[in-house]
C-alpha angles and dihedrals in degrees: 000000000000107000140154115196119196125214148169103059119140145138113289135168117252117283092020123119141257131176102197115191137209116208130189145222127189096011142054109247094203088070090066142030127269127208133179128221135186130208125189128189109288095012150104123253111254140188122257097168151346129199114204120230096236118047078359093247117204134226135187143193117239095243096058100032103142094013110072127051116196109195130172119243091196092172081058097039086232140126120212132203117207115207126188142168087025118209122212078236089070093062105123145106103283118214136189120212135180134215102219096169110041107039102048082068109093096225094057089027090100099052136049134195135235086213121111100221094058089075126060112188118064140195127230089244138230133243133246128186117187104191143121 
């Protein structure tokens, strides 16, 4: 059974630090990318970081340029987020998601997308609270 679980959420202060991970059943996440998105209540999902399948490019959103770290574990088969300086603004569900059709596919394997219908497999998601 195909499956990503996210972990590591939690309730931090603001400018502290989370890695949040993204690890994964039934499939081998280094033959995708990876991105993570956010949601927060009332919002839309949006896109913090992608990781390409080939030279593992990486992309950001503008609001967490310099920030967030996204990395590959591929002797987890995970993927990891590192967050720091967290801003009460980052407080959101944070989801992985990988793009199965698309970057297998040699022309598309070197970049990744922060939009949610390039990936097709989702986590559950886990919570973080930014707040003092």
């Amino acid at each position: 059974q195909v499956q990503l679980v996210e972990s590591g959420g939690g309730l931090v202060q603001p400018g502290g630090s989370l890695r949040l991970s993204c690890a994964a059943s039934g499939f081998i996440l280094e033959d995708y990318a990876i991105g993570w998105f956010r949601q927060a209540p009332g919002k839309e999902r949006e896109g913090v970081s992608c990781i390409s399948r080939v030279n593992g490019n990486t992309y950001y959103a503008d609001s967490v340029k310099g920030r967030f770290t996204i990395s590959r574990d591929n002797a987890k088969n995970a993927v990891s987020l590192l967050i720091n300086n967290l801003k009460p603004e980052d407080t959101a569900l944070y989801y992985c998601a990988t793009d199965t059709l698309k970057s297998p596919d040699p022309a598309w394997s070197r970049v990744c997308y922060l939009v949610t219908n390039e990936y097709d497999y989702w986590g559950q998601g886990t919570q973080v609270t930014v707040s003092s």
